[in-house]
C-alpha atoms as a printed R data frame, in Angstrom:
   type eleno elety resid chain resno       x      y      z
1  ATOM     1    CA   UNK     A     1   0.000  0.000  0.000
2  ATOM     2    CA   UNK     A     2   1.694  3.278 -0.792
3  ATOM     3    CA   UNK     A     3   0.329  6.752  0.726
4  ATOM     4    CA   UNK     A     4   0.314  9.044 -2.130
5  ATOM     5    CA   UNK     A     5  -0.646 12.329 -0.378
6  ATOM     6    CA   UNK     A     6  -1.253 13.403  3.433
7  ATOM     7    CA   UNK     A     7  -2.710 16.894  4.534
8  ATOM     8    CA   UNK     A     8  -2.819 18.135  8.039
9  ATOM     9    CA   UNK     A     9  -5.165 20.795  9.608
10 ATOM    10    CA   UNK     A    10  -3.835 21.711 13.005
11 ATOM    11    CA   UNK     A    11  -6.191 22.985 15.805
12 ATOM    12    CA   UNK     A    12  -6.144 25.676 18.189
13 ATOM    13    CA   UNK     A    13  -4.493 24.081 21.169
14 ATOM    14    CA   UNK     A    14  -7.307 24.299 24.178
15 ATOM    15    CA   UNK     A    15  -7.473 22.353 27.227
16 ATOM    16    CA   UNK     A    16  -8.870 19.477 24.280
17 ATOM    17    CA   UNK     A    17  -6.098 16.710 23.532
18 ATOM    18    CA   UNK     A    18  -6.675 16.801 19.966
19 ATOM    19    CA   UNK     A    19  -4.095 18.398 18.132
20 ATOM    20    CA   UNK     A    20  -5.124 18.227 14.109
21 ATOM    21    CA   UNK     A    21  -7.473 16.246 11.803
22 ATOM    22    CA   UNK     A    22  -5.714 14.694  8.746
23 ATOM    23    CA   UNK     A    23  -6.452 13.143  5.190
24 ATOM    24    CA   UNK     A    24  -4.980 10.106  4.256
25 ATOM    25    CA   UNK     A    25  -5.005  9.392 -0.243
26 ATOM    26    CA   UNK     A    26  -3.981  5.740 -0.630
27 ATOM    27    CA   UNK     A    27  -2.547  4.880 -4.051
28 ATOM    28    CA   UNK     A    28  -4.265  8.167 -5.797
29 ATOM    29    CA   UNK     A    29  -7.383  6.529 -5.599
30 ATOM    30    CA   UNK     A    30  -9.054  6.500 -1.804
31 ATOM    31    CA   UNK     A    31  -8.976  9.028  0.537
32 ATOM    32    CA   UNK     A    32  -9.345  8.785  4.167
33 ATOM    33    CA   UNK     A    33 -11.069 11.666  6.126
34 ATOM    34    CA   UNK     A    34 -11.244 12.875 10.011
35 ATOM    35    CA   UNK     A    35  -7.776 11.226 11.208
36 ATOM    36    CA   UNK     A    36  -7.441 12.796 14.240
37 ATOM    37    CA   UNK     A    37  -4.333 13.447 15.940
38 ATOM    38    CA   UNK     A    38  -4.316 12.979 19.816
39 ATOM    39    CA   UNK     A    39  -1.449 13.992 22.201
40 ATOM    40    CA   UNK     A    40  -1.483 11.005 24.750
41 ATOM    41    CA   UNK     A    41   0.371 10.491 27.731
42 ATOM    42    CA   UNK     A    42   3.287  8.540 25.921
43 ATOM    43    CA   UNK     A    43   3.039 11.096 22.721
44 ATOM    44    CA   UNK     A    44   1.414 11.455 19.661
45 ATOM    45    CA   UNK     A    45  -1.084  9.408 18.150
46 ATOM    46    CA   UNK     A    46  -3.484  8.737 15.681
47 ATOM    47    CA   UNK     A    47  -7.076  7.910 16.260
48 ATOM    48    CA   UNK     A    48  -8.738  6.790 12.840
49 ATOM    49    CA   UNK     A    49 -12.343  8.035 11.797
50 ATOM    50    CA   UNK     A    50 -15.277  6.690 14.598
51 ATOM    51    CA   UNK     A    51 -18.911  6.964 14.983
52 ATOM    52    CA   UNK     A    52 -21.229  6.793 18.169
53 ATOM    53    CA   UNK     A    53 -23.333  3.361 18.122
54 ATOM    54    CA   UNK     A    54 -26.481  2.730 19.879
55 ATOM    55    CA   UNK     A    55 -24.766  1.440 23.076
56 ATOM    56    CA   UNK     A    56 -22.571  4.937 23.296
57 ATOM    57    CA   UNK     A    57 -19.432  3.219 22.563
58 ATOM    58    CA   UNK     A    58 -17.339  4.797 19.128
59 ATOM    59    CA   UNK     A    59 -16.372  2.107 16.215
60 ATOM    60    CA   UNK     A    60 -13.424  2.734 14.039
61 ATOM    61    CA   UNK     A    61 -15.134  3.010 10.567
62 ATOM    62    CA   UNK     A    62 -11.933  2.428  8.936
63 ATOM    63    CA   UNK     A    63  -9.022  0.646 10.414
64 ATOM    64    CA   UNK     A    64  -5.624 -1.328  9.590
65 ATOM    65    CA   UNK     A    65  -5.834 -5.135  9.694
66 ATOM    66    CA   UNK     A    66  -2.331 -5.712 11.094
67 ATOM    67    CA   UNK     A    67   0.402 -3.934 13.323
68 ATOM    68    CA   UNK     A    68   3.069 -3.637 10.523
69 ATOM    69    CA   UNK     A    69   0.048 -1.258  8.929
70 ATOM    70    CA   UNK     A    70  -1.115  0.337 11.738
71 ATOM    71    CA   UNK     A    71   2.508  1.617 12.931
72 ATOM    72    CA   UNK     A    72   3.512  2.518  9.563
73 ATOM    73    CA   UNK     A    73   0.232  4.592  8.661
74 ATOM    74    CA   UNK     A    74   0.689  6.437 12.256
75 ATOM    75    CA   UNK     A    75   4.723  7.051 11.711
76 ATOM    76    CA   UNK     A    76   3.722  8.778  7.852
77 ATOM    77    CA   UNK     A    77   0.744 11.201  9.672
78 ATOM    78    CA   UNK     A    78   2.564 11.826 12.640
79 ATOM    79    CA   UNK     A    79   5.711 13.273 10.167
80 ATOM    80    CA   UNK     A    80   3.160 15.257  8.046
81 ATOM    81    CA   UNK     A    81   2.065 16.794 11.442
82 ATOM    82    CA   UNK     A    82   5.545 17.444 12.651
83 ATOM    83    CA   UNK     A    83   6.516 19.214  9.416
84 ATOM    84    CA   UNK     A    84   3.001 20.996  9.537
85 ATOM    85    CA   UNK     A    85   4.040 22.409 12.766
86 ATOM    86    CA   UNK     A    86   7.368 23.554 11.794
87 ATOM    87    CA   UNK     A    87   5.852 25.722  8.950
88 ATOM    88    CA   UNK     A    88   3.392 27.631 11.706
């Protein structure tokens, strides 16, 4: 899977953990919306897109199937955020 393009809107920094909302274009041909980047504890993360179910609990909508994935999706946002912050 190759990442052809990742764009980065940073927030206002409140008392909120959520730092900026990114979009994610896989191979030119599927985008990914509402990425949201979280400062945690440990550092940053990423939280893909979620919705509320009946029960009140949030479901990814969209997720990785495997670690290798996961970690390297998260490593390519998290840089796009970094270099987004450099520029403001």
């Amino acid at each position: 899977m190759k990442i052809s393009d990742i764009r980065v809107r940073l927030l206002q920094k409140e008392e909120n953990k959520m730092r900026a909302v990114a979009s994610m274009t896989i191979e030119d041909c599927f985008v990914i919306h509402d990425i949201r980047i979280i400062e945690g504890t440990k550092g940053n993360f990423i939280a893909m897109p979620s919705r509320k179910i009946a029960n009140g609990e949030y479901k990814d909508i969209c997720h990785p199937i495997d670690t290798e994935t996961r970690n390297s999706i998260e490593a390519q946002i998290l840089e796009a955020y970094d270099r987004e912050l450099s520029k403001s």
